[in-house]
ZAPA-134394 format. One record per atom (N, C-alpha, C): x, y, z; residue in three letters. Coordinates in steps of 0.05 Angstrom, whole numbers, plus 5000, padded with zeros to 4 digits. Each point is the difference from the previous one (the first is absolute). Example, Ala and Ser with C-alpha at 12.3 -4.5 7.8 and 13.67 -1.06 7.14 Angstrom:
BEGIN
526448865156ALA 498250245000ALA 501850245000ALA 499350214986SER 501650245001SER 498550225014SER 
% end
This chain:
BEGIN
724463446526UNK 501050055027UNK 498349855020UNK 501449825024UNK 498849865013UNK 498650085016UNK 497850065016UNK 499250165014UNK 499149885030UNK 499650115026UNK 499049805020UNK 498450265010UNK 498549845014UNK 496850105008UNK 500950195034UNK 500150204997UNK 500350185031UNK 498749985026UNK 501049755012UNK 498349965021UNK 501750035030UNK 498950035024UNK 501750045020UNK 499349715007UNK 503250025009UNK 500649615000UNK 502049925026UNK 500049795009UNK 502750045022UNK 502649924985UNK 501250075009UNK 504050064986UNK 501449795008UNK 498949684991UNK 502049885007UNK 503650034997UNK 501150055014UNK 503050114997UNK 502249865012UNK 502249874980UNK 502949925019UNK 499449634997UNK 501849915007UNK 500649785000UNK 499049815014UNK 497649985006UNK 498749805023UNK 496550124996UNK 498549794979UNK 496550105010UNK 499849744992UNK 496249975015UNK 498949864993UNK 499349894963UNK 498749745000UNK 499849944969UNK 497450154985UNK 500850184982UNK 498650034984UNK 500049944976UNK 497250164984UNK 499549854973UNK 501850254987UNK 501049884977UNK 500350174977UNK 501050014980UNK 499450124980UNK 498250004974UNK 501350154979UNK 500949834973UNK 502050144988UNK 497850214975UNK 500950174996UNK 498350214980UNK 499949974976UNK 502050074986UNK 500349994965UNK 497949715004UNK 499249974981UNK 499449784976UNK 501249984970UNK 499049814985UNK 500649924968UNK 497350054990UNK 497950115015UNK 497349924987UNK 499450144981UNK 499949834970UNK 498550144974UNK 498050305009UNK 498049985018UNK 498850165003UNK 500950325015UNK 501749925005UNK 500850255025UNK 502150264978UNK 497650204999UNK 502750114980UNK 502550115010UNK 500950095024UNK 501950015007UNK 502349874988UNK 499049784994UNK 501649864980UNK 501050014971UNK 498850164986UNK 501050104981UNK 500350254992UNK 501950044988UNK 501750324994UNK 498950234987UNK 496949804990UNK 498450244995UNK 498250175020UNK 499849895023UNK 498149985029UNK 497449944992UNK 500449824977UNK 496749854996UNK 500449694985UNK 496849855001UNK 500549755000UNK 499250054965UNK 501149874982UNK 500049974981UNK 497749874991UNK 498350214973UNK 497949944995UNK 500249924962UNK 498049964999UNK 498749794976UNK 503050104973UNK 499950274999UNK 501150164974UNK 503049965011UNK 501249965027UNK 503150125004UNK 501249604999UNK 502450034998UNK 501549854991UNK 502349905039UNK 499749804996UNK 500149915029UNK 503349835003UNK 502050205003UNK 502949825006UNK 501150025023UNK 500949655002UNK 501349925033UNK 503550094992UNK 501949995022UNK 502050014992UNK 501749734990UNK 501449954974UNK 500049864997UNK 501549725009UNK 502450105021UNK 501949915004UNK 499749905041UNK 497250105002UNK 499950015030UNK 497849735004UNK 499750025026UNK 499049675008UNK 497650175015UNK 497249884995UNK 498550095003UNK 496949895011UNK 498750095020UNK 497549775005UNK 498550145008UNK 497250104980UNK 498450194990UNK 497349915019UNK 498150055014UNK 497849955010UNK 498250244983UNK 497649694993UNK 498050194981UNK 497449905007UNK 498050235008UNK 497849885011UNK 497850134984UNK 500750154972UNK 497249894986UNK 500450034970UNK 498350004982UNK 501649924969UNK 500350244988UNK 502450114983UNK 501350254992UNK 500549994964UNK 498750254985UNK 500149894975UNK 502050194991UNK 502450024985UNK 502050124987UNK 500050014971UNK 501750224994UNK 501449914973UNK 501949834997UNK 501350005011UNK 503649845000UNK 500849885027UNK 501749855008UNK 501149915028UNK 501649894992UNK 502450155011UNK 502649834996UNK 501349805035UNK 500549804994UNK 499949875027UNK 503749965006UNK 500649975030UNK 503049944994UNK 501449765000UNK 501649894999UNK 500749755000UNK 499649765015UNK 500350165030UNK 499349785017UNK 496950205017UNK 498849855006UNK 497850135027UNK 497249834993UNK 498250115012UNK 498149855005UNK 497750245006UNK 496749894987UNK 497350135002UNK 498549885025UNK 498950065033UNK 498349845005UNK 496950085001UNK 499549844989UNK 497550164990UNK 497849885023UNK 498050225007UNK 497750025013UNK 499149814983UNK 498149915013UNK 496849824981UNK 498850194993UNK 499250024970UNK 498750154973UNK 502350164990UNK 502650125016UNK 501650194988UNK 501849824974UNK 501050214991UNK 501749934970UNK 500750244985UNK 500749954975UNK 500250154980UNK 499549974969UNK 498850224987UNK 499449944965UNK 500750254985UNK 501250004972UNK 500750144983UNK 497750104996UNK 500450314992UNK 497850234982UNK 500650124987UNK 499250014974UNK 501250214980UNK 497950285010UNK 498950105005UNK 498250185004UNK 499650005034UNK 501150265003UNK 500050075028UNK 496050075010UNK 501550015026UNK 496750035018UNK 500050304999UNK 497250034995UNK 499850325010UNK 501150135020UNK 501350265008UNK 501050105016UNK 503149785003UNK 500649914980UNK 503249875003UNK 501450174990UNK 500050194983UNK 501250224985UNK 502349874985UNK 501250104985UNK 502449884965UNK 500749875014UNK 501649825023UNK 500949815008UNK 502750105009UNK 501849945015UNK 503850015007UNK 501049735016UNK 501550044988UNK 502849745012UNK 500050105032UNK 499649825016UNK 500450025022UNK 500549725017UNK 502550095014UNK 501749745008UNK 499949975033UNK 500849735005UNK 499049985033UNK 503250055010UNK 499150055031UNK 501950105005UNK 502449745015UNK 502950104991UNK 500949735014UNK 500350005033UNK 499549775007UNK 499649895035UNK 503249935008UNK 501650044990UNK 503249804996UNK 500550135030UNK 500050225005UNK 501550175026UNK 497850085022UNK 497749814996UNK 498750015031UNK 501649785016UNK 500550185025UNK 502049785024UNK 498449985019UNK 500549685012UNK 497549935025UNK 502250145025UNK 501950185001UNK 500950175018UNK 499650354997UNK 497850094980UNK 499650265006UNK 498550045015UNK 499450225019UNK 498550005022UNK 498050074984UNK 500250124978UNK 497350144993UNK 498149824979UNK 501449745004UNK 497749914982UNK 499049805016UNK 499250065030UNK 498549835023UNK 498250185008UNK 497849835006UNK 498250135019UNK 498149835023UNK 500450025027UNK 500049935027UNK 497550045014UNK 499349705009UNK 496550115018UNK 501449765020UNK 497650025023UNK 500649945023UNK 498149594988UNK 498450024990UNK 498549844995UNK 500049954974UNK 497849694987UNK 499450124974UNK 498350234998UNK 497249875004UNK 497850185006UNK 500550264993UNK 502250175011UNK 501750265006UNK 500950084967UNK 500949815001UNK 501149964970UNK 498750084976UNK 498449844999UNK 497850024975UNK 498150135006UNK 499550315022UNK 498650184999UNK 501850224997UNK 502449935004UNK 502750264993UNK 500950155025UNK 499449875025UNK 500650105026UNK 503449964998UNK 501450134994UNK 502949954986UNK 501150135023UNK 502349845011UNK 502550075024UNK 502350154986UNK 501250195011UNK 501850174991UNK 502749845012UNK 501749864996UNK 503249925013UNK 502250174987UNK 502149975020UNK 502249984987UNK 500549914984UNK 503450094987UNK 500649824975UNK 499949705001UNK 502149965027UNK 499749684998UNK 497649895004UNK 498450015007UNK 497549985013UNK 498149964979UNK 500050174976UNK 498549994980UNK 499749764979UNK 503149914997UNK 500349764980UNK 499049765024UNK 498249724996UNK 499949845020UNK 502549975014UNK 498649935030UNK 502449845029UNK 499449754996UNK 501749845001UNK 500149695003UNK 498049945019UNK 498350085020UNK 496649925001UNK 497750104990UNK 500250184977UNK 498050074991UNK 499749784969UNK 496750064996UNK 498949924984UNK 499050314977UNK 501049794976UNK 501150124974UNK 497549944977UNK 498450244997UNK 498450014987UNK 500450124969UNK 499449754977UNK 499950184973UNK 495949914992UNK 499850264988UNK 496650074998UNK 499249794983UNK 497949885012UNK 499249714989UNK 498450064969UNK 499050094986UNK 500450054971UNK 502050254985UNK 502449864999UNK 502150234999UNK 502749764993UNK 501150074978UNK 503349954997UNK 502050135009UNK 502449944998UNK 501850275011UNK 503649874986UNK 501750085004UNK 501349924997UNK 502550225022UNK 501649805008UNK 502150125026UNK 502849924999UNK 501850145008UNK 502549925001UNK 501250005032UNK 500649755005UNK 499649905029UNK 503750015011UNK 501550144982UNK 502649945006UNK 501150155024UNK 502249855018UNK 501250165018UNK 501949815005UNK 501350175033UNK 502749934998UNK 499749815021UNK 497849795001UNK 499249765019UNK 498849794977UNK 500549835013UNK 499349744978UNK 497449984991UNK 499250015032UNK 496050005001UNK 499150305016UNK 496850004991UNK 498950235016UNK 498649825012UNK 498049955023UNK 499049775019UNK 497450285000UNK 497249895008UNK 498050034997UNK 497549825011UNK 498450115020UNK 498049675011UNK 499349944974UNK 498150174982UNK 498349864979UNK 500650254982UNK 499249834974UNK 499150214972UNK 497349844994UNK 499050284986UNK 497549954989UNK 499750004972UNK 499849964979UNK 499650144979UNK 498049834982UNK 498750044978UNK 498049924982UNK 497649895017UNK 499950005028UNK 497850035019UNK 500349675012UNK 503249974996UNK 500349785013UNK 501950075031UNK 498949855020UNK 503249995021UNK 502549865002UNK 502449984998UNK 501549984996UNK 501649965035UNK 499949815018UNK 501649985012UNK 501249805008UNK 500749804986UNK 501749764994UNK 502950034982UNK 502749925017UNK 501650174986UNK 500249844965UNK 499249745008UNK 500249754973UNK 498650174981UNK 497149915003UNK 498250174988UNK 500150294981UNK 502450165013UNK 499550264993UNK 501750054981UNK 502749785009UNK 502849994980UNK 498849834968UNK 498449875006UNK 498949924981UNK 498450194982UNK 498450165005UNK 499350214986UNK 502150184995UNK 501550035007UNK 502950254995UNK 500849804968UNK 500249705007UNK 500649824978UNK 499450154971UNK 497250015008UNK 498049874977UNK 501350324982UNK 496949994970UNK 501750144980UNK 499250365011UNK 497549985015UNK 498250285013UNK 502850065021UNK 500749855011UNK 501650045023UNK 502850074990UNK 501949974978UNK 501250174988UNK 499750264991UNK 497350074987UNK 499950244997UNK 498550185017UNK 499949845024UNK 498750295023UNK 501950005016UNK 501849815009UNK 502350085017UNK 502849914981UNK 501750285004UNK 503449904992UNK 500350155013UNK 504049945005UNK 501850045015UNK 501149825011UNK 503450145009UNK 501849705017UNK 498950065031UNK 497650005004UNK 498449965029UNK 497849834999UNK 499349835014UNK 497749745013UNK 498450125019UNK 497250074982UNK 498250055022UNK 498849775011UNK 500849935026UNK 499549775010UNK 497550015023UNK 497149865003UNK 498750015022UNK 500649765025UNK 497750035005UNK 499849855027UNK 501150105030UNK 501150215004UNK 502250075019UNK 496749995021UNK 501549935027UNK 498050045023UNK 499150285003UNK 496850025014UNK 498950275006UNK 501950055033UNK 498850395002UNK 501950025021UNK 498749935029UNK 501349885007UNK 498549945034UNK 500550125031UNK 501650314989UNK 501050175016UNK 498450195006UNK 498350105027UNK 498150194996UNK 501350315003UNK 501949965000UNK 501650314998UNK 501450004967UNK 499549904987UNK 501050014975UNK 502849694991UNK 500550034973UNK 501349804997UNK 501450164974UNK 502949884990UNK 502650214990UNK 498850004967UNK 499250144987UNK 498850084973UNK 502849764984UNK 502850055006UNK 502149864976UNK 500450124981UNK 499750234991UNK 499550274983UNK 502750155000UNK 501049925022UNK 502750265013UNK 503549834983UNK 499749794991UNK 502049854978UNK 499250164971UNK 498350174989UNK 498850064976UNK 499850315003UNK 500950105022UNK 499850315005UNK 500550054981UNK 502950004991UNK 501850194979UNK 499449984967UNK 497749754993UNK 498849964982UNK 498050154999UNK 499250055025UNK 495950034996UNK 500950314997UNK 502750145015UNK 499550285001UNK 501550114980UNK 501049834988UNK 501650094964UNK 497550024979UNK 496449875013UNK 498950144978UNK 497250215008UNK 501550155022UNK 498450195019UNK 501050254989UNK 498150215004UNK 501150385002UNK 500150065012UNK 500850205017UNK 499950025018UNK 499350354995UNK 497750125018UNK 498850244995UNK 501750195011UNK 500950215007UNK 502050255017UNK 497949995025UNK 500950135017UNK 499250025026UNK 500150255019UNK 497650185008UNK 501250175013UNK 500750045024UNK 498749805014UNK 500650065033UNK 502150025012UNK 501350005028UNK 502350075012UNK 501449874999UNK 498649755008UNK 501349735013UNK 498649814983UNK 500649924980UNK 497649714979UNK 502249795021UNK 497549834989UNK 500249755016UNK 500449834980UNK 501349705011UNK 499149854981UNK 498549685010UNK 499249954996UNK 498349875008UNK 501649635000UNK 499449725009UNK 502349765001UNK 498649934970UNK 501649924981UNK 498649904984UNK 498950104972UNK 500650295009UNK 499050194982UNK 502250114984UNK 499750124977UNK 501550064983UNK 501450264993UNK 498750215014UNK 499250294992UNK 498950135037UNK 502350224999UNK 498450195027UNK 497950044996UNK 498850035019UNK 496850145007UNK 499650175017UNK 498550195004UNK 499050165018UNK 497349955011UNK 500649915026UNK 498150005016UNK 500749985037UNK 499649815012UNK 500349755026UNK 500749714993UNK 502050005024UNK 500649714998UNK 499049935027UNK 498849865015UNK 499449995031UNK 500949664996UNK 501049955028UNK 501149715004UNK 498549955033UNK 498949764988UNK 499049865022UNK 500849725014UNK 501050075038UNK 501249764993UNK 498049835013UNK 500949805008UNK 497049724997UNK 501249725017UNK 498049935017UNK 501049755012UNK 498049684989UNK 499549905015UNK 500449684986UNK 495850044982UNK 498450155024UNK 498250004995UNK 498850214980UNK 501650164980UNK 499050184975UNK 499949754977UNK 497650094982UNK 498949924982UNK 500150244987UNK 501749994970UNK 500850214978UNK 496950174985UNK 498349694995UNK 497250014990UNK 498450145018UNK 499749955016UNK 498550095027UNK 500450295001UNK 502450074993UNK 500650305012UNK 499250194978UNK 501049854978UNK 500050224968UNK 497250034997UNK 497449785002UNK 497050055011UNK 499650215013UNK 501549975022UNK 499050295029UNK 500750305001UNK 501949964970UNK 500750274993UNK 498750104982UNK 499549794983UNK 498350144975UNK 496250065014UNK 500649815015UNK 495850145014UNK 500550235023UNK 502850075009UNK 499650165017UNK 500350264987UNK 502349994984UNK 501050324998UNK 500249994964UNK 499849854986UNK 499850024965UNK 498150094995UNK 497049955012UNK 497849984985UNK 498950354998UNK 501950005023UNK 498950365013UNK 499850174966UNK 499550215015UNK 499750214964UNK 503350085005UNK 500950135018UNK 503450155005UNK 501649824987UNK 499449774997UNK 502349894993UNK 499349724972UNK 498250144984UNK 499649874970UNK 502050054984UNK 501850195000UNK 502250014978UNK 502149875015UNK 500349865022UNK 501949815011UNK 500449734994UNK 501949904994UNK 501349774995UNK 501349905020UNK 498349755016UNK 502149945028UNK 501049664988UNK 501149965010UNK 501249614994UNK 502449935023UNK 500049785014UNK 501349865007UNK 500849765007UNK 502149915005UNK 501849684995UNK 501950045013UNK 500949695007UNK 502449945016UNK 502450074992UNK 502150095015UNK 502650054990UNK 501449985018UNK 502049934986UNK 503049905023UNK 501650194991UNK 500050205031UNK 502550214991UNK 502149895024UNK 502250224997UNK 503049905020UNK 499250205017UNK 500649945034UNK 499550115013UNK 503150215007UNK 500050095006UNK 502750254998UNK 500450065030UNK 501849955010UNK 501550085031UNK 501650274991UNK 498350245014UNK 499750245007UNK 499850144973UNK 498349854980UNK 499750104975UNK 502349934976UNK 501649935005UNK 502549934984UNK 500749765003UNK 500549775008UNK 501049845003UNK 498949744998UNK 498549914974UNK 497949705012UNK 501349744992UNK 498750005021UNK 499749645021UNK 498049805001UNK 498350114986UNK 497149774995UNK 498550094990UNK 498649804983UNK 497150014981UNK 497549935009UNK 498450225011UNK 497749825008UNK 497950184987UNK 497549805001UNK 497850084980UNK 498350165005UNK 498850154983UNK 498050265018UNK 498350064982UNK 497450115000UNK 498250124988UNK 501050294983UNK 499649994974UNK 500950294991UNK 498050034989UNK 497750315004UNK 497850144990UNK 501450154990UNK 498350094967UNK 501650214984UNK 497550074998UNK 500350314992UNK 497150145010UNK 501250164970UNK 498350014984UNK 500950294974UNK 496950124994UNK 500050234993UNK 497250174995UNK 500950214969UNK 499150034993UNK 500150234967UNK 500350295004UNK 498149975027UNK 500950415019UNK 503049955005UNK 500450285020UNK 502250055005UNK 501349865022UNK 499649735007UNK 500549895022UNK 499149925029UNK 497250245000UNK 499750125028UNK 497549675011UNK 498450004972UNK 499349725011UNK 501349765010UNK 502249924986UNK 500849765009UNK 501550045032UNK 500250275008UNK 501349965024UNK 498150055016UNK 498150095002UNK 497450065017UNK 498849675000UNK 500149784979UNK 499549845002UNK 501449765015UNK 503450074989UNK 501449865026UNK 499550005029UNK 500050315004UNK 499350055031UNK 497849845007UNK 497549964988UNK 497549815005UNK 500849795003UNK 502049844981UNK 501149755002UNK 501349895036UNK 501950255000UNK 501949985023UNK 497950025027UNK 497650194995UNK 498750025030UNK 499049734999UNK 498949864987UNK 498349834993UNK 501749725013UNK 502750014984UNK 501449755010UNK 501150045031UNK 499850205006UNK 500649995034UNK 498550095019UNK 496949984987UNK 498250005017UNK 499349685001UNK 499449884973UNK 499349705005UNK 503149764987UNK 501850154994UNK 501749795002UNK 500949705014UNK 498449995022UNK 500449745014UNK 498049784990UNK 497450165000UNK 498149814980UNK 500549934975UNK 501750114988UNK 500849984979UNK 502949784990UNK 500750045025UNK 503949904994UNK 501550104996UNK 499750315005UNK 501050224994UNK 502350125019UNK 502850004994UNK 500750085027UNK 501050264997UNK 500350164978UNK 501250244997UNK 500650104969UNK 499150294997UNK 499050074972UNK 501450264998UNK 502050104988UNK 500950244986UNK 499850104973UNK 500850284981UNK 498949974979UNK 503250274998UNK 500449984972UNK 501550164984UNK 498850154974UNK 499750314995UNK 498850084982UNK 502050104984UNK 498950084972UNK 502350114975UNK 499850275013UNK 499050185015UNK 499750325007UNK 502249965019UNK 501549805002UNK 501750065020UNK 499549975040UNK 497250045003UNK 498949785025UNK 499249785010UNK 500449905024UNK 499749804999UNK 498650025031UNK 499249705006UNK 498549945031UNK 502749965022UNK 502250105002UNK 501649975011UNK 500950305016UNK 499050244983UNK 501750135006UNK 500250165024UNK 496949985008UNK 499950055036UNK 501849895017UNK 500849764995UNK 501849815010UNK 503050055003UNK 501250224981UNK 502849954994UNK 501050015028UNK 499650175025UNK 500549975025UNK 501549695010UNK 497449914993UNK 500549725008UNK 501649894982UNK 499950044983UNK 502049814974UNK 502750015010UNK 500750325007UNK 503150074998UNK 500649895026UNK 498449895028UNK 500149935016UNK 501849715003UNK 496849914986UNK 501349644988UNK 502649954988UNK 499750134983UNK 502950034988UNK 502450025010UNK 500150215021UNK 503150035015UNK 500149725018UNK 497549985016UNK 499849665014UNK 501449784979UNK 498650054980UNK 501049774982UNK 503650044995UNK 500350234992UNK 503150064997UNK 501949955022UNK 498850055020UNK 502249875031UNK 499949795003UNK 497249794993UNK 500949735006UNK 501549844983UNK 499750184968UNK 501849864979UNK 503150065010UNK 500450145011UNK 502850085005UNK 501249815028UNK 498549965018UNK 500049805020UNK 500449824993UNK 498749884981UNK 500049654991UNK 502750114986UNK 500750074986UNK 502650014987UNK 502549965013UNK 500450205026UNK 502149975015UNK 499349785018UNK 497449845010UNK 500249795007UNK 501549734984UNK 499350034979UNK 500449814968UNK 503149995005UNK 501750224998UNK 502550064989UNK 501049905035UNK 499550035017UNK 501449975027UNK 500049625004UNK 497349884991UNK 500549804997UNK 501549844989UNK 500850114970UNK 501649884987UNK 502950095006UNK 500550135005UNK 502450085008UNK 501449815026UNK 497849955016UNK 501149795036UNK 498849644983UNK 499149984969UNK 500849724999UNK 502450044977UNK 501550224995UNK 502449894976UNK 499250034979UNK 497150134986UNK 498849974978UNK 501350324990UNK 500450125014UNK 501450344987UNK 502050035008UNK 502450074993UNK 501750055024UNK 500050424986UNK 500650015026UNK 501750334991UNK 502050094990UNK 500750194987UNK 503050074989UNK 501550115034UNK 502549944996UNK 502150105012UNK 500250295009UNK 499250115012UNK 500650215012UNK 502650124996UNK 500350354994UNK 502649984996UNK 500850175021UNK 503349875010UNK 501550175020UNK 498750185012UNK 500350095025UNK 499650195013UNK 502550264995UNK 502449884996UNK 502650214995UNK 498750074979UNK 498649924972UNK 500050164978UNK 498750255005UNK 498050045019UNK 498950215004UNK 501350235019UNK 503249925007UNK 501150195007UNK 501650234989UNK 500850145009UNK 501250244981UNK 502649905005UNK 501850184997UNK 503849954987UNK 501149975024UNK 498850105023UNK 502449865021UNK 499249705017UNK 499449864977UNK 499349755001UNK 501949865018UNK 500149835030UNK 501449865015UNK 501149804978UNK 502049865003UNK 501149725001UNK 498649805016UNK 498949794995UNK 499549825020UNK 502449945028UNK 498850045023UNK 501649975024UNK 501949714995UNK 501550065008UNK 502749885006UNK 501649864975UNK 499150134975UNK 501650054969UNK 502550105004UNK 501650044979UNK 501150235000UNK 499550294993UNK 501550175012UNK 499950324998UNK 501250054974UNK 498050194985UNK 500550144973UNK 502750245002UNK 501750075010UNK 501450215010UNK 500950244969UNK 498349954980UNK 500050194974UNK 502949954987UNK 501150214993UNK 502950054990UNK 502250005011UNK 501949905000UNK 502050055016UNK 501450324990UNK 500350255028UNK 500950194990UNK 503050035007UNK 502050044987UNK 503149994998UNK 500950255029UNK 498650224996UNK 500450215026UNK 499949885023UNK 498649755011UNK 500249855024UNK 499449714989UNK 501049985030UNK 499949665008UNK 497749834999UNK 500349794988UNK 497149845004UNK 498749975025UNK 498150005005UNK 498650025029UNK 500849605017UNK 500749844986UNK 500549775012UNK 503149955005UNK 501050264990UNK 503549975003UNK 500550165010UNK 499450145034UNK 500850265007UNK 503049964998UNK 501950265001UNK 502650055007UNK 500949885012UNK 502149925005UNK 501149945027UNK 501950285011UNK 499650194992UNK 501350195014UNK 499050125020UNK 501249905035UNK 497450125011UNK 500050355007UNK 501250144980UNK 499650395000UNK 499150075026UNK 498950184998UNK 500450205035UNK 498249795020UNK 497249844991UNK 498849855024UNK 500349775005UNK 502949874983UNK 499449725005UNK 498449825009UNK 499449805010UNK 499249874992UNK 496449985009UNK 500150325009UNK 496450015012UNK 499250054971UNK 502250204981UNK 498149994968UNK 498249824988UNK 502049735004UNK 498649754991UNK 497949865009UNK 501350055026UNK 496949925024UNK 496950124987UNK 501250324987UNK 496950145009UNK 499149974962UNK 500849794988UNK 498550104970UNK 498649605010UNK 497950164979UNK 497949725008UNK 498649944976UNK 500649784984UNK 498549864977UNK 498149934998UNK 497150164988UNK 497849865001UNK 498949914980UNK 497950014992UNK 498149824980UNK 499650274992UNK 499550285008UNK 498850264985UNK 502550194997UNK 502249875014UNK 502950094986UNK 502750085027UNK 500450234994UNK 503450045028UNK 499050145011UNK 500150015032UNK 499150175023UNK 502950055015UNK 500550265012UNK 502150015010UNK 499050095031UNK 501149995020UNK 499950155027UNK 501650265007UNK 498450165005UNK 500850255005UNK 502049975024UNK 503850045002UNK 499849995024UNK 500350225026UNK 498950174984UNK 499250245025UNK 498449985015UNK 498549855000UNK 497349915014UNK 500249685013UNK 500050005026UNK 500049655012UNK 497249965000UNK 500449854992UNK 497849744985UNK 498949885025UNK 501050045024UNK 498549955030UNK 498050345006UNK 500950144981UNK 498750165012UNK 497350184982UNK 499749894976UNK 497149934986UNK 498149985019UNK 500449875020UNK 497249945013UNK 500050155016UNK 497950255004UNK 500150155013UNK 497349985023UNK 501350145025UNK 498849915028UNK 499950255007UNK 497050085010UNK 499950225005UNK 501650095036UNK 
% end
């Protein structure tokens, strides 16, 4: 089992850091018993088999005496100066009856598991074990880091993915540098360089260092769905887990986002945190890290309209939380007390407990928001009034005003009159009689055809004398 050394480290995290070193784990080395299935290196009396069918390139740095060794078809010994090997019929004291014990096969180490990298800010860092904790993507090299394999040490890797090349400034390995892309394809050539790298992927160097002092894009985020098909992901209890850009698996802790103008330096800052508030005793079981990230900015929380880049601090601790948010708060006083010296223009934070640096604020939030909601609605009916007076919308047709009337719906003026049924008991109203019966011919006078139907005149009543005068 691979193991890494427990140190508090900063959390490079997400898709955008500076170049670091780092350093692949497993080896092939004869010496390391990890390597074989017995969890020991095979001595004078035990009988020593490779697998036979696998490709193999053994580092041996001093001379080993056996009973037997079976070798496999293709691979290769590189031997230290004085190391080797010799037959013994007669074991060494303390070798005990001897057992078959076989190495273990390398076929399914991938140069995309996170867990078989390990990350320092430097070399120096490196080769004392000052080891950086990242994300998933973060863990396998970014196309500006430099790619360290342990200079007396074999290995063998499977470099395959769903990109042609992985890009890398430099590799190191057998204690040479490696950053010429000619040069390096040439060793991939040769017969060592078959059996330490396969796969349908090109680890390719030379790529430029980053010259962004707020960070530059890891290239990690095309390989997500690879790197996190060979992740676990632990259960989680908090309210709200988070997940972190880049990362594979919720976490419980802080996420704080910092945003930043022309004059922030990424380096500069991740320094000022770790001497201000890491070193303290409160906060040794804390894990802080951060890197650039391009999130979408969201109009009134729903709706985004742009990507712009911002600082994301992820804060995680092993307690119950209470550190990393007591530590954010330090973060947030900190960036808006000296934020200007800094390039700092504004710092919030989100926790898995469900709080956040906002929530004194919601006043103001729900404020902004309705502002924001009336002017979206303004520009709209401005939008739509425009297009409408150049011809670009037209409207539907309005319907009738009669439809919205009830049943004693008019005829349009000066149509014809609907007069219903003709009833047989009288006369059609456009054919009076000609009989003029007891009033002749004032009867006719007094019936009057209108548009709302027959009016007759009373004639008991003179019609001069309606108008009444007191």
């Amino acid at each position: 089992m691979l193991s890494r050394p427990g140190v508090l480290l900063l959390l490079c995290l997400v898709g955008a850091v500076d170049a670091l070193y780092k350093q692949w784990i497993p080896d092939t080395n004869y010496e390391n018993k990890t390597n074989w299935d017995k969890g020991d290196v095979p001595c004078s009396s035990d009988r020593a088999h490779f697998p036979a069918q696998r490709k193999v390139s053994v580092f041996v740095e001093t001379t080993h005496a056996v009973q037997e060794m079976r070798l496999p078809v293709e691979g290769e010994f590189i031997l230290l100066s004085g190391a080797g090997f010799y037959v013994t019929s007669e074991g060494e004291p303390g070798c005990g009856a001897g057992v078959t014990t076989n190495f273990k096969d390398s076929e399914g180490l991938r140069w995309f598991d996170p867990a078989l990298w390990q990350a320092a800010a430097t070399l120096n860092e490196l080769q004392q074990g000052n080891f950086l904790f990242s994300v998933h993507e973060e863990s396998v090299p970014c196309q500006y880091d430099d790619v360290v394999f342990k200079a007396l040490s074999s290995f063998r890797v499977d470099t395959s993915s769903s990109q042609p090349s992985s890009p890398v400034h430099t590799v190191s390995l057998l204690g040479k540098v490696f950053n010429s892309p000619s040069e390096f394809s040439q060793y991939l050539s040769s017969h060592s360089g078959h059996l330490q790298f396969h796969g349908s992927s090109a680890i390719t160097v030379g790529n430029p260092s980053c010259d962004d002092p707020s960070g530059c894009d890891c290239g990690n985020s095309v390989n997500h769905e690879q790197i996190c098909s060979m992740v676990t992901c632990a259960a989680v209890s908090c309210k709200k887990p988070l997940l972190p850009v880049g990362h594979c698996c919720e976490v419980c802790g802080v996420i704080a986002t910092i945003h930043y103008s022309a004059g922030f330096n990424l380096q500069t800052y991740r320094e000022r945190i770790r001497h201000l508030f890491l070193i303290l005793p409160q906060y040794k079981s804390v894990q802080l890290g951060m890197s650039k990230v391009s999130k979408s900015q969201r109009f009134m929380g729903i709706i985004p309209f742009i990507a712009s880049p911002e600082i994301q601090v992820v804060i995680l601790d092993k307690e119950d939380g209470r550190q990393s948010e007591a530590l954010a708060w330090d973060i947030l006083k900190d960036a808006r007390s000296h934020g200007s010296n800094l390039g700092i223009t504004g710092a919030e934070f989100q926790a898995s407990s469900g709080n956040s640096s906002d929530q004194s604020d919601g006043g103001a939030g729900l404020v902004v928001g309705v502002v924001f909601g009336v002017l979206l609605m303004i520009t709209l009916i401005i939008i739509m009034f425009v297009l409408i007076r150049k011809g670009h919308v037209r409207l539907p047709p309005m319907p009738s005003l009669g439809r919205f009337r009830g049943s004693s719906e008019l005829p349009a003026l000066g149509g014809p009159l609907d007069h219903g049924f003709d009833n047989p008991m009288f006369d059609k109203p456009h054919m009076p009689p000609e009989d003029n019966g007891l009033y002749g011919n004032e009867t006719n006078n007094s019936i009057h055809l209108t548009q709302t139907g027959v009016h007759f005149m009373n004639p008991v009543y003179d019609e001069s004398e309606t108008d009444f005068n007191a």
